[in-house]
C-alpha positions in Angstrom: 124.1 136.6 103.5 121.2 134.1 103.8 118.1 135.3 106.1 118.1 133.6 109.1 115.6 130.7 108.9 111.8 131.2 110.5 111.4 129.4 113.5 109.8 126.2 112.4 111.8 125.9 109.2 114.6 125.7 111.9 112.7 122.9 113.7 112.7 121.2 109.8 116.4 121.4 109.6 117.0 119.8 113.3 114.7 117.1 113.1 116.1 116.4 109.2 119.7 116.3 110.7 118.8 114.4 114.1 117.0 111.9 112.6 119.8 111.4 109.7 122.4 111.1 112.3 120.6 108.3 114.2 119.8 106.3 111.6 115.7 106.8 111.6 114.7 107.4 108.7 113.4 110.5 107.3 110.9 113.0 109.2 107.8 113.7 107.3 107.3 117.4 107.1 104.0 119.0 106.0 101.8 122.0 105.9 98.2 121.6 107.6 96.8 121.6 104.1 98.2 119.0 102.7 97.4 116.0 105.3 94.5 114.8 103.2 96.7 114.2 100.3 99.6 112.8 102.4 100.4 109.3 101.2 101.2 106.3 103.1 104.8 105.3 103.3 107.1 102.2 104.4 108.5 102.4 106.2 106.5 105.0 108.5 108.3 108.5 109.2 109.7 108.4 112.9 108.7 112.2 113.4 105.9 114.1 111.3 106.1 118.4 111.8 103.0 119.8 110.3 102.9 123.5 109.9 100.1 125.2 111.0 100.4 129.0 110.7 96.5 129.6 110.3 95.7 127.8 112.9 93.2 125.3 111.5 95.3 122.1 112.5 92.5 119.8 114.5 92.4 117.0 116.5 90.4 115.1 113.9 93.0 115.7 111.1 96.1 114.9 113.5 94.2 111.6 113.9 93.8 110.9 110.6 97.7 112.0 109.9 98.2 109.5 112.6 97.0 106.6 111.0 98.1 107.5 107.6 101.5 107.8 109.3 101.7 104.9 111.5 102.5 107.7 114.0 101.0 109.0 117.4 99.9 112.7 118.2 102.6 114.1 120.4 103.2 117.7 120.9 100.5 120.7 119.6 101.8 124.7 120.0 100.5 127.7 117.9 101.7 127.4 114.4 102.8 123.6 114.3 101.6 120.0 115.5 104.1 116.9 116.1 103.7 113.4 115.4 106.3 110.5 116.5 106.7 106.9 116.9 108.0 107.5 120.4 105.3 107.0 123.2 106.6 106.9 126.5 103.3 106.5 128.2 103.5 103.4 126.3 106.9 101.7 127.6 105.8 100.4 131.5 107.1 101.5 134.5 110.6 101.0 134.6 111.3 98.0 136.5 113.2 98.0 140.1 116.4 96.8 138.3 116.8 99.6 136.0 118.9 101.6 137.7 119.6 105.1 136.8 122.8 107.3 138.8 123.0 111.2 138.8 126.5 112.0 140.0 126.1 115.5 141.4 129.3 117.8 142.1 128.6 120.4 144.5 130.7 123.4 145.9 128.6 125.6 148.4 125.3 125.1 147.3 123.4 124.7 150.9 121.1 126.8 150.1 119.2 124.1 147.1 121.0 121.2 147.4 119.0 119.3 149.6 115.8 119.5 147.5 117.8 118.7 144.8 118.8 115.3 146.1 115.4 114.5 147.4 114.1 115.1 143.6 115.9 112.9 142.4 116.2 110.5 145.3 112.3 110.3 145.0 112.2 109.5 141.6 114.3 106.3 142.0 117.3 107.4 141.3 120.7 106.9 142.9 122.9 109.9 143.4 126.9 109.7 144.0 127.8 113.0 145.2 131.3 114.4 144.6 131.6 117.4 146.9 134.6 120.1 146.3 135.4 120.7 149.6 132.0 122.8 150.8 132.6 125.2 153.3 128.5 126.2 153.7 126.7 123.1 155.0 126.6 121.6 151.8 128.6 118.4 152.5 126.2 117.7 155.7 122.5 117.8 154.0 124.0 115.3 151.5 125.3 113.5 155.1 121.7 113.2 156.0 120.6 112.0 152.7 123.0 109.3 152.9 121.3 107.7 155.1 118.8 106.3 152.2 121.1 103.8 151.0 120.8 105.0 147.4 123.4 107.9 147.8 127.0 108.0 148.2 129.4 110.7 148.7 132.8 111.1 148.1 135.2 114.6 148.2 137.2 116.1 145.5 140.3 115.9 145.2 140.7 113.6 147.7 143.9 114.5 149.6 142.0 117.8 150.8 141.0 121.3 149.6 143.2 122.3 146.5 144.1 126.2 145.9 142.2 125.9 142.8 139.0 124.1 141.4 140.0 122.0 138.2 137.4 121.5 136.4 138.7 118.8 133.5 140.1 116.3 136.7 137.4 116.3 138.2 135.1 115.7 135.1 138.0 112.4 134.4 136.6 111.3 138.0 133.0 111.9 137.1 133.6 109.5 133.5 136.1 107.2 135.6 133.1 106.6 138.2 130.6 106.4 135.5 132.3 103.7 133.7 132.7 101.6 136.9 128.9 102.3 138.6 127.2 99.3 137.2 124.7 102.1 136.2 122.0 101.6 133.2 122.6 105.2 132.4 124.3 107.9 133.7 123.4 111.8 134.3 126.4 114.2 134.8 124.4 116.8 137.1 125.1 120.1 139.2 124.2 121.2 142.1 122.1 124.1 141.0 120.2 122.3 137.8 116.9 120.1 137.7 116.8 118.3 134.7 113.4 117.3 133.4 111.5 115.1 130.6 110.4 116.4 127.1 106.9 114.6 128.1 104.9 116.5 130.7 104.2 114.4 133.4 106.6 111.9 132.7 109.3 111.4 135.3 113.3 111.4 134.6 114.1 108.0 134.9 110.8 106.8 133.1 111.8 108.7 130.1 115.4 107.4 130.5 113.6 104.0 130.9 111.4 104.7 127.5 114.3 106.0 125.3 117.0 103.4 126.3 113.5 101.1 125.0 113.5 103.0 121.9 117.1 102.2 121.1 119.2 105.2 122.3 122.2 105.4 124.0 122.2 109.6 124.9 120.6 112.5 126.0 121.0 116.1 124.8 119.7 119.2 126.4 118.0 122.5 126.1 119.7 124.8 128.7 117.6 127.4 130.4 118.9 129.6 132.1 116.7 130.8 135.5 117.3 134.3 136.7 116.2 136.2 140.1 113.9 138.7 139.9 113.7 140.0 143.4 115.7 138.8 146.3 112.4 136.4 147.9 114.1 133.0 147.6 114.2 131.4 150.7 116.8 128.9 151.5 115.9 124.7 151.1 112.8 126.5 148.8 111.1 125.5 145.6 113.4 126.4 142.8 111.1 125.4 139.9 107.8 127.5 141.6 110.0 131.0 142.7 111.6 131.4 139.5 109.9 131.5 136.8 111.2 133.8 134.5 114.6 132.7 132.1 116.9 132.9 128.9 117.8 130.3 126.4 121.6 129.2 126.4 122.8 131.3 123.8 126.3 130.3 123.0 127.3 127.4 121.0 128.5 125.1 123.7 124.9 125.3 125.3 123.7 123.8 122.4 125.8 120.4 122.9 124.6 119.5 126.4 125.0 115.5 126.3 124.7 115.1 129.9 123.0 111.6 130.0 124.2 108.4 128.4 124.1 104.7 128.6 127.7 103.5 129.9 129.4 101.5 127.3 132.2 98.8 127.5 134.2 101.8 126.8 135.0 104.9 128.7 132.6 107.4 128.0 134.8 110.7 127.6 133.3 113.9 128.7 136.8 115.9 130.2 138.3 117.3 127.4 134.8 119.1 126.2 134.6 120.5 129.6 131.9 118.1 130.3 129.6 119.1 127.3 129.5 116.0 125.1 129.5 112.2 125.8 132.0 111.1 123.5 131.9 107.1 122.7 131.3 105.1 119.4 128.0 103.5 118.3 126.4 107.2 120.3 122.5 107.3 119.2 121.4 110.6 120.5 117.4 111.0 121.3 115.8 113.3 118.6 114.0 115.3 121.6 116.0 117.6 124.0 115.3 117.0 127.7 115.3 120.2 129.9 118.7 121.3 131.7 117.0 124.3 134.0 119.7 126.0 136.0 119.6 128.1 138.5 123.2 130.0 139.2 122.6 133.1 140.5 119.5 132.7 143.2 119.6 136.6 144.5 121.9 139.7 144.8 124.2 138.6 148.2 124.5 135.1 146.4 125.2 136.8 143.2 128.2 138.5 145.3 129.1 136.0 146.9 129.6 132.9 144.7 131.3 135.4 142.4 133.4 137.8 144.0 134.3 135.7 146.7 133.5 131.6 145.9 134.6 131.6 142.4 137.2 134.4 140.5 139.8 133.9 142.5 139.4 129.7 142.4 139.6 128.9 139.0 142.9 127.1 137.4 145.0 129.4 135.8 146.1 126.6 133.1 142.2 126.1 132.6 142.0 129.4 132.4 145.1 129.7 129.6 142.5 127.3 127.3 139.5 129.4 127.7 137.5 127.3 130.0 136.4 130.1 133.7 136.1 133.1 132.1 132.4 133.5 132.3 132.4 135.8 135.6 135.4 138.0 134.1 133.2 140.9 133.6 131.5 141.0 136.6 132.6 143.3 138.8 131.4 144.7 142.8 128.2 147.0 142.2 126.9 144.5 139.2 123.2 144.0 139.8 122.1 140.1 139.4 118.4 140.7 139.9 116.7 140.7 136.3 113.3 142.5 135.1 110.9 140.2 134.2 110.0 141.8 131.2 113.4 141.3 129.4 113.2 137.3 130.2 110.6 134.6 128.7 108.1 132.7 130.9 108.4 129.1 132.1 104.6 129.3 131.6 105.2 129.5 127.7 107.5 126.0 127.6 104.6 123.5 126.3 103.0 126.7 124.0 104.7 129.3 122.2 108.5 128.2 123.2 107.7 124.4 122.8 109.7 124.3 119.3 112.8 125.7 120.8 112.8 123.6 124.2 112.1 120.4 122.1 115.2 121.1 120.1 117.4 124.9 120.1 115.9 125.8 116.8 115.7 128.9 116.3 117.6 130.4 119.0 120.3 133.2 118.8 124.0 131.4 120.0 123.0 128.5 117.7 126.2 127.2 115.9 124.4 125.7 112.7 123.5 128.5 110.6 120.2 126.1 109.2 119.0 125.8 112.8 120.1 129.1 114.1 118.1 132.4 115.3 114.7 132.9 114.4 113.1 136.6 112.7 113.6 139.3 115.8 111.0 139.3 118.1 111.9 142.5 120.7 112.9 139.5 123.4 115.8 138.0 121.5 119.3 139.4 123.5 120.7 139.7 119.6 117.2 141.3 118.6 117.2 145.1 117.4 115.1 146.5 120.2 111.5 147.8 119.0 112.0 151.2 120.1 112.5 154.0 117.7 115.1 156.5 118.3 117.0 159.1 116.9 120.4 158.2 115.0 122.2 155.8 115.6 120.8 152.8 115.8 123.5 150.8 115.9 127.2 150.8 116.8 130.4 148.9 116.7 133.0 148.4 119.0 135.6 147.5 117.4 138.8 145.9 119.5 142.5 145.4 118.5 144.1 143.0 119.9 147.6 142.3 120.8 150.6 142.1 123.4 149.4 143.0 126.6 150.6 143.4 130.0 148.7 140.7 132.7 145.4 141.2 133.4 144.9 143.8 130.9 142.9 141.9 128.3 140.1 141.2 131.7 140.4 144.1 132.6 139.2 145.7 129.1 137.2 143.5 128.4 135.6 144.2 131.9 135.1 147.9 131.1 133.7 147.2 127.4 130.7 144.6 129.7 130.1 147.6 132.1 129.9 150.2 129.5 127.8 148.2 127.1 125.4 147.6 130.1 125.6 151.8 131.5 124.8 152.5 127.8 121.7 150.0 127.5 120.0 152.1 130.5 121.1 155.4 129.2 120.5 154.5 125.4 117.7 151.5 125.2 116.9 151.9 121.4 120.9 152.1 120.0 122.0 148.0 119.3 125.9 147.6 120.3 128.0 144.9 118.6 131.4 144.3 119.5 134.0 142.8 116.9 137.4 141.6 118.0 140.3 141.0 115.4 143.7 139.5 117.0 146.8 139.9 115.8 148.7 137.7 117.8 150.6 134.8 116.9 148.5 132.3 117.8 144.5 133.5 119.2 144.7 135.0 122.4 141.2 133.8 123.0 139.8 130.1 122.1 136.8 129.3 121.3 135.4 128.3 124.7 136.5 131.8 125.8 135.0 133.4 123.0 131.3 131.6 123.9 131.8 132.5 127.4 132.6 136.3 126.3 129.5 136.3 124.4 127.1 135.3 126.9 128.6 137.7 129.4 128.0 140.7 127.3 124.6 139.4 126.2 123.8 139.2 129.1 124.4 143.1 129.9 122.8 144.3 126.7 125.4 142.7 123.5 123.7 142.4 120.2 125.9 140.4 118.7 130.3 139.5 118.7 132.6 138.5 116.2 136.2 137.4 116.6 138.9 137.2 113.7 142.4 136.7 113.5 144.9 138.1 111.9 148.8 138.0 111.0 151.1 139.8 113.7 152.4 141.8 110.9 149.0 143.1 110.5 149.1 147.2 111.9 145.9 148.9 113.5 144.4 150.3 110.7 144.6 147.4 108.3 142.8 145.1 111.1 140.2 147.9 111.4 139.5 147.8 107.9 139.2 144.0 108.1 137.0 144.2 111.0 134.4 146.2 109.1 132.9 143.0 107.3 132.5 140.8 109.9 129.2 140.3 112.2 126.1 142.6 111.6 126.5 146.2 110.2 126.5 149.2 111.8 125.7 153.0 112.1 129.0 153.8 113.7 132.0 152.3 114.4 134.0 152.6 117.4 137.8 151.9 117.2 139.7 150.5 119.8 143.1 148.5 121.3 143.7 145.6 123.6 144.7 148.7 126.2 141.5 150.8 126.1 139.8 151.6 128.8 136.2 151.9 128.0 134.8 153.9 130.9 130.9 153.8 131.6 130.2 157.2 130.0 132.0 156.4 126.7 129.6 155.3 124.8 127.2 157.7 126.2 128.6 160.7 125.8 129.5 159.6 122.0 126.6 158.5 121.2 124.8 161.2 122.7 126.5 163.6 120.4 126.1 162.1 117.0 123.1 162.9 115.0 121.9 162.5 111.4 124.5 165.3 110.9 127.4 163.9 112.3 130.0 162.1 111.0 132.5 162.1 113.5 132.5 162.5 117.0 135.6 162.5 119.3 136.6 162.5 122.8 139.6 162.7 125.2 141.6 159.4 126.5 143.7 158.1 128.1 146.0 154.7 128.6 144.6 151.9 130.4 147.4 152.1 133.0 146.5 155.5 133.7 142.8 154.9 134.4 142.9 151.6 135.8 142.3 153.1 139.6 139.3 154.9 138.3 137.8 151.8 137.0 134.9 151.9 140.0 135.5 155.4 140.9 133.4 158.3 139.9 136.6 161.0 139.4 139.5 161.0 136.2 142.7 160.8 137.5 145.5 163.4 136.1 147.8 162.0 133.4 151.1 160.8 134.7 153.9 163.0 134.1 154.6 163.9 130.5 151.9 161.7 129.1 149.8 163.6 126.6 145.9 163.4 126.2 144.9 161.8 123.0 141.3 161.7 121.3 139.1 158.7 120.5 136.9 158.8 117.5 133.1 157.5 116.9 132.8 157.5 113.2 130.0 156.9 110.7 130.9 153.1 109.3 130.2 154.6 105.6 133.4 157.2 105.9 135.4 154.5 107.6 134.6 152.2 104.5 135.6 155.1 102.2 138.9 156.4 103.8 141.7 155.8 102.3 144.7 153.8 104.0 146.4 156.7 105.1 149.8 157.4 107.3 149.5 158.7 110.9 149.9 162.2 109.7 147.0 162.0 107.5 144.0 161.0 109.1 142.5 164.5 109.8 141.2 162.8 106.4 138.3 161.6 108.6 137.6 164.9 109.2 137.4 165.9 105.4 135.6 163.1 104.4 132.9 163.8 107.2 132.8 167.7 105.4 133.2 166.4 101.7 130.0 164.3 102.9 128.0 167.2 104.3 128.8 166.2 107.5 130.2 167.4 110.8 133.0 166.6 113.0 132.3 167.3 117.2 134.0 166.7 120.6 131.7 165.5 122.9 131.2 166.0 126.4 134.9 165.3 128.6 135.1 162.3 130.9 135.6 159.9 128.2 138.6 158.1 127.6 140.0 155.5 125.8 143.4 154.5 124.1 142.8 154.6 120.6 145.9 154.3 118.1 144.4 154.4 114.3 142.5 157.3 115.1 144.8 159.3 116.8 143.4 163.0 115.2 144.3 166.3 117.0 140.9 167.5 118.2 137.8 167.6 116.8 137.0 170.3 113.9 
């Protein structure tokens, strides 16, 4: 496998493609000690990236480049300089008749939604708010603000409240009254974002106003995500002065976030993407991101409440079926929203060290395109090995079998896996946990939207990295093990599981606490998910139902997983035997572990 790419060899490969797509031309791309030899060309290069890693990149020399180029200094940042044809400051003020409309949906956000609209409201542009039926004050702060004449409001659905939100009809009304708005261009917006220039100290709708100039049609974005960090924020407050601290989108819908466009005599579709990508012929996409910052989660009650009680139980269950909603699954009561600083990068770092990724995604872990994706590991990455140095192992594998499961089941697993991950993070800071699924279903059990949303759930709670693969229903346990073992990064020790396991929070603890450079095997009692399922936020086992044995889950080094031979249930004490064979030993660890574990069912530990 291919290293992943250094950050500004990323920022090559975007630009490259970007400006290929749209029709530019080709962007220049140079190393700070070769602008004196860099020859003029017709016609000029829309973007020029020189790389810089020494640090002797100067005004004087950009200005030369500049005039070489035909270009105009843009963007400086330790280790790289940019150079572009696009000047906003040099596109006037966007005239009264340009007319720029966010439409912002809004469930219960009282507590910012009012600044929001006044933003925007103050920067000239209209705002058509779509409310969902707010129960909190929200639909009377946009009441006031109506007033203006430059917002209207409408609620969604319009016949009343609905038991559930649905997400794709309301994003057909959003493109339906888009189409019809008379609107120069168009921004899809939440409640809880502010969306922001690449240019500091360039207003939204003047940089709308200077790219629809240059001869683009769309707006993609860099999502940051904003997380608390105490529970300070005052209600109506400044969102963009309290917090300060956030994390890069990091799955692979975050990094198509076309949530601005110029209406065309066609529709613009956006529903069936889940509002991700303005679909429409002739697109021309801006080679700069603009900044999506967004603010979900503004303390701990909010945290609780928006989830537990605002949103879970609201979502469509057909949406649902396609993976869209499943990005709170793994929450559960007792979660802790606020965030420590330390683990998140600084707003203050946008324009310096972080100005490559903001401009563009490069480098950053979620990315889709493996030419763009993450950058080396620097200790602040989610999928980064952590810098620590600790004792064996320093990595391990979850491993997940899925298949037919009873309602809920899959959630609920997947549930336990998010809080155990996050238990073990505290407990076990140096030891990196991946988590690879392999589905043996008919059809995949969990789509790709699903998947991303998975992801950045368990990211978020201390994930390295996931994989998914599927595989035939014939498929049994231990052949979809075995396939498992190649895919996503490798590790130490492999943990095998089912669909059914219930991965309690001292799992991974009490394994990983047992094996050392001596171990090959460690093992520890289970039980069924159906059996545990009432212990799930409980601090005591419950008993085993009547004539239901206990059964033993195994932790095993990967390297005598990869060497044991496809065996029949009776033989797999050959784990055992291959851990001696290798020097190794075999261990129980500490009871008040449990999980359902079918290819490693062994009878005790040796």
């Amino acid at each position: 496998m291919p290293a992943d790419p250094p950050p500004l060899d990323a920022l090559a490969a975007y630009l490259s493609r970007r400006c290929g797509e749209e029709g530019l031309g080709h962007p220049l791309i140079l190393d700070a000690d070769a602008i004196g030899r860099a020859q003029p060309s017709e016609p000029s290069p829309p973007i020029v990236l020189v790389r810089d890693p020494v640090g002797g990149l100067d005004d004087a020399a950009l200005a030369t480049l500049a005039e070489q180029t035909g270009t105009s200094p843009r963007f400086r940042a330790p280790g790289f300089g940019l150079l572009d044809r696009f000047d906003p400051l040099g596109v006037s003020e966007p005239p009264a008749s340009f007319r720029v409309l966010a439409i912002v949906t809004t469930f219960n956000e009282a507590d910012i939604v009012g600044p929001l609209l006044d933003r925007l409201l103050e920067d000239g542009i209209f705002v058509h708010a779509i409310d969902n039926w707010s129960s909190d004050g929200t639909l009377e702060q946009i009441e006031a603000r109506a007033r203006t004449g430059r917002l209207s409001l409408e609620r969604f659905p319009s016949d009343g409240p609905s038991p559930y939100f649905e997400l794709r009809a309301l994003l057909a009304r959003v493109q339906e009254y888009a189409h019809h708005s008379g609107a120069d261009w168009v921004i899809h917006h939440d409640a809880d974002e502010i969306r922001q220039s690449p240019w500091p100290g360039v207003s939204l709708r003047h940089a709308l106003f200077a790219v629809d100039r240059f001869g683009f049609n769309c707006i993609d974005h860099t999502v940051l995500n904003f997380m608390p960090v105490d529970n300070d924020f005052v209600e109506g407050g400044d969102l963009e002065r309290h917090f300060r601290f956030f994390e890069f989108g990091d799955v692979a819908s975050h990094f198509l976030e076309q949530k601005a466009w110029k209406p065309q005599r066609e529709l613009v579709e956006i529903a069936s993407t889940g509002g991700h990508e303005a679909a429409f012929s002739g697109r021309r996409v801006f080679p700069y991101k603009f900044l999506l910052r967004h603010y979900p989660i503004r303390s701990q009650q909010h945290g609780e409440r928006k989830i537990f009680r605002e949103r879970q139980g609201r979502f469509h269950p057909g949406e649902r079926a396609r993976g869209w909603h499943i990005h709170y699954d793994l929450e559960v009561p007792g979660t802790s929203f606020l965030r420590d600083p330390a683990s998140l990068f600084s707003a203050d770092d946008l324009d310096g060290p972080l100005l490559a990724q903001r401009l563009s995604g490069a480098g950053l872990p979620g990315n889709p395109r493996r030419a763009e994706g993450p950058a080396q590991p620097s200790g602040r990455s989610p999928f980064a090995w952590h810098s620590a140095t600790v004792r064996e192992p320093a990595s391990v594998r979850i491993q997940l079998a899925l298949g037919a499961l009873a309602p809920g089941h899959l959630a609920r697993a997947l549930r336990s896996i998010g809080a155990a991950i996050e238990a073990h993070r505290g407990a076990h800071p140096g030891v990196a946990v991946d988590l690879a699924i392999g589905d043996r279903s008919s059809a995949p059990v969990m789509a790709a939207h699903q998947l991303e949303a998975l992801a950045a759930s368990l990211v978020g709670r201390g994930l390295r990295a996931l994989s998914f693969a599927h595989f035939p229903r014939q498929v049994s346990d231990e052949e979809l093990h075995r396939g498992l073992l190649g895919s996503g990064p490798a590790a130490d020790y492999v943990l095998v599981c089912d669909g059914a396991s219930y991965l309690d929070r001292a799992l991974l603890g009490a394994l990983v606490g047992a094996a050392r450079a001596d171990v090959g095997v460690v093992f520890a009692r289970q039980l069924p998910l159906e059996t545990t399922v009432r212990a799930e936020e409980g601090e005591s086992w419950p008993a085993p139902a009547p004539g239901e044995a206990l059964r033993v889950c195994a932790l095993v080094r990967h390297q005598l997983l990869s060497a044991a031979a496809p065996s029949e249930p009776e033989d797999r004490p050959a784990l055992v035997r291959l851990a001696h064979h290798h020097g190794l030993r075999a261990i129980t660890a500490a009871e008040g572990a449990y999980v359902r574990d079918e290819p490693l069912v062994l009878p005790g530990g040796g």
